[in-house]
N, C-alpha and C positions, 0 to 999 in steps of 0.2 A: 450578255448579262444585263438584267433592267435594275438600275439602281434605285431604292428606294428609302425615301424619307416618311418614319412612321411617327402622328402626332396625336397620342391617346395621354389622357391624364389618369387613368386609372392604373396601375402598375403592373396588378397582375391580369388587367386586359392586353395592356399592350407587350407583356411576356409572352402572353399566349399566340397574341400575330405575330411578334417576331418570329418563335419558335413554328409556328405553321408555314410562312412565308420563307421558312430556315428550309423547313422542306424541298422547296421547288431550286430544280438545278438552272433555272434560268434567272431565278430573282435573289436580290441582294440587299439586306437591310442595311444601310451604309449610315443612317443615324435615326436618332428614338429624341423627339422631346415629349413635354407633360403640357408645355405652356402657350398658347396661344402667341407670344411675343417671341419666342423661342424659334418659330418658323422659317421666316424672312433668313436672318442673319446664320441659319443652322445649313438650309437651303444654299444661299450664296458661298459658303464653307466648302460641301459636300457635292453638290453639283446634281443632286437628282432626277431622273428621269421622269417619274412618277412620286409626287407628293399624295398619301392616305389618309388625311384631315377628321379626326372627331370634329359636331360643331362646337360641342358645349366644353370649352376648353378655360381654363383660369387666364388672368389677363382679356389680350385679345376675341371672341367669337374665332371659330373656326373659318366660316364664312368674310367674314371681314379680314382674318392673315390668308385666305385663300384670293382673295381680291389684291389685297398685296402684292402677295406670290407673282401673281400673273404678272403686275406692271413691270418687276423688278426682273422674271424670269419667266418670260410668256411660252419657252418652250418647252416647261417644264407641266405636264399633263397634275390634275387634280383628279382625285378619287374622295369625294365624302365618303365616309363609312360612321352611321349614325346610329341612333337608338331612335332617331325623331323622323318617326314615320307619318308626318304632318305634310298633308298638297302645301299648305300655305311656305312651310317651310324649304321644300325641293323647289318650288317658285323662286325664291329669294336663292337657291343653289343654281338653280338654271340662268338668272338675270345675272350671276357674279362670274358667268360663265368657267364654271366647273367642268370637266369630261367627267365621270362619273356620280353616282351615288346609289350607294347599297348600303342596307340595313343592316346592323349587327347580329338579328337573328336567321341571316339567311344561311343556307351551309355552306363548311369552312372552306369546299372545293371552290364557290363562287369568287372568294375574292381573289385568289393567284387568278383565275382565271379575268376578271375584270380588269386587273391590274394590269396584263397581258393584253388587252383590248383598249385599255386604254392608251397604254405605252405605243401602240399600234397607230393612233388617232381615230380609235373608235368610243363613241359614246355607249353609256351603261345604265339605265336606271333602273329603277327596281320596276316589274311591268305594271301589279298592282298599285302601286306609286303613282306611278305615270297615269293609269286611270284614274284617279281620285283627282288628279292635279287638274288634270283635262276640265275637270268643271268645279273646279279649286278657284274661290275668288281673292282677288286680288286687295290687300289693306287697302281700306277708305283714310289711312290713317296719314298723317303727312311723319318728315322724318323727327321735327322737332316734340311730335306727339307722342309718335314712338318712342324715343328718347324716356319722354317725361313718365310715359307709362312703364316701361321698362323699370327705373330707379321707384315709381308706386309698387311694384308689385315686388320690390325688393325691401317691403314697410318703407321708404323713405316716406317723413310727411311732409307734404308741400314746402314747407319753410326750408326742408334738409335740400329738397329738390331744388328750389330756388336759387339757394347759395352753391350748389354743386355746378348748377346751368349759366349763374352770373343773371337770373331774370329777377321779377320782383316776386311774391308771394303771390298778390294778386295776379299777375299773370298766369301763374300753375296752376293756380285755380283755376281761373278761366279755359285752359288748356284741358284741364280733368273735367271739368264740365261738357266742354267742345267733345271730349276724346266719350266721354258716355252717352252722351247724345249719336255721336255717328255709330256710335257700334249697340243702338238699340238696346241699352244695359241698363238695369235697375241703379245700380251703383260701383263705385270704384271697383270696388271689387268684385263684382260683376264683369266690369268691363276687362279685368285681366284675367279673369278664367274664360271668357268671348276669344281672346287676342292672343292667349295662351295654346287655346282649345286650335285655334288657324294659323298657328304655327310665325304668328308676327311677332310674337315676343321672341328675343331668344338672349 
C-alpha cells in the first residue's frame, strides 16, 4: 500500500483526488492539508510515501514546503500536480528536486499511475512540459529581486515593500528599476506580466 499525503487548497478539488486515489487498491490517502505550512509537520505525523503538492498553496508555495519536505524527510518522493504549465516554473520544480510533475488537466488514470512511479523512484513529468522547458530560460533575476517583484505584483507599493524587506524605499526603487531593465519591460507592470508569463513569479 503507497501511503499518500494530498496538498490541494481547493476543497472540492482535493475531494475529487482523494475520492479517485480512493479508487486504486494499492494507494492510501493517509492525510489531506489546504495549507502550504501544513506539509512538513502533517508529513512527519503521517509518515508518507509519496507527497502530491499543488504549487499555489496559502501560507507557504508548494515548491518551497516541497524543498522542506525533502530536508526533513528525503525519502519521502514529491509529485507536483499543478494547474502551472510554465517551463520557467517545472525549472524551479526540477532544481527543488521533485520526482514528479503533472498538470491537473491530464487524465485522471495519470496520476494513480504517476503516483506508482514515483513511489517506485521513477521520475514523471509531463512530456509536453519537458519540451518547452528544454529551451525554457532560466530567471536573470536574483532571489532578493524575486522577492521584491513578487510582493509588486501583489499591489504592494515600494514603501509597503520596503518595510515588509527591512530595506529603505530607495533601495526598492532601485531594485524595480534593476528588476525592469533585466527583463526588457516597459514598466513595473510590465515586468510582472514578463516574470509571470516565465513562470518566476509564484
Amino acid at each position: 500500500m503507497i501511503r499518500v499525503l494530498l496538498a490541494e487548497d481547493m476543497h472540492m478539488v482535493r475531494g475529487a483526488l482523494v475520492a479517485l486515489l480512493s479508487l486504486e487498491r494499492d494507494i492510501e490517502v493517509v492525510c489531506e492539508v489546504e495549507n502550504g505550512d501544513e506539509i512538513v509537520p502533517a508529513a512527519l505525523r503521517h509518515r508518507p510515501e509519496v507527497a502530491v503538492i499543488d504549487i499555489d498553496l496559502p501560507g507557504i508555495d508548494g515548491l518551497t514546503a516541497a524543498g522542506r519536505l525533502r530536508e526533513r524527510m528525503p525519502d519521502c518522493r514529491i509529485l507536483i500536480l499543478t494547474s502551472m504549465g510554465r517551463p520557467g516554473t517545472l525549472l524551479r520544480a526540477i532544481s527543488a528536486q521533485v520526482s514528479g510533475y503533472l498538470l491537473k488537466d491530464a487524465p485522471p488514470a495519470e496520476l494513480a499511475s504517476a503516483v506508482r512511479r514515483v513511489a517506485a523512484g521513477q521520475r514523471v513529468v509531463d512530456p509536453q512540459l519537458a519540451l518547452a522547458a528544454w529551451g525554457g530560460a532560466e530567471s536573470p533575476l536574483t532571489d532578493r529581486e524575486t522577492e521584491v517583484l513578487r510582493l509588486a505584483s501583489k499591489g504592494a507599493e515600494p514603501s509597503e515593500i520596503a518595510a515588509q524587506l527591512h530595506l529603505s524605499t530607495g533601495t526598492v526603487r532601485n531594485y524595480l528599476t534593476t528588476i525592469t531593465t533585466k527583463l526588457n519591460a516597459r514598466n513595473r507592470v510590465d515586468a510582472v506580466l514578463i516574470a509571470q508569463e516565465s513562470g518566476w513569479l509564484l
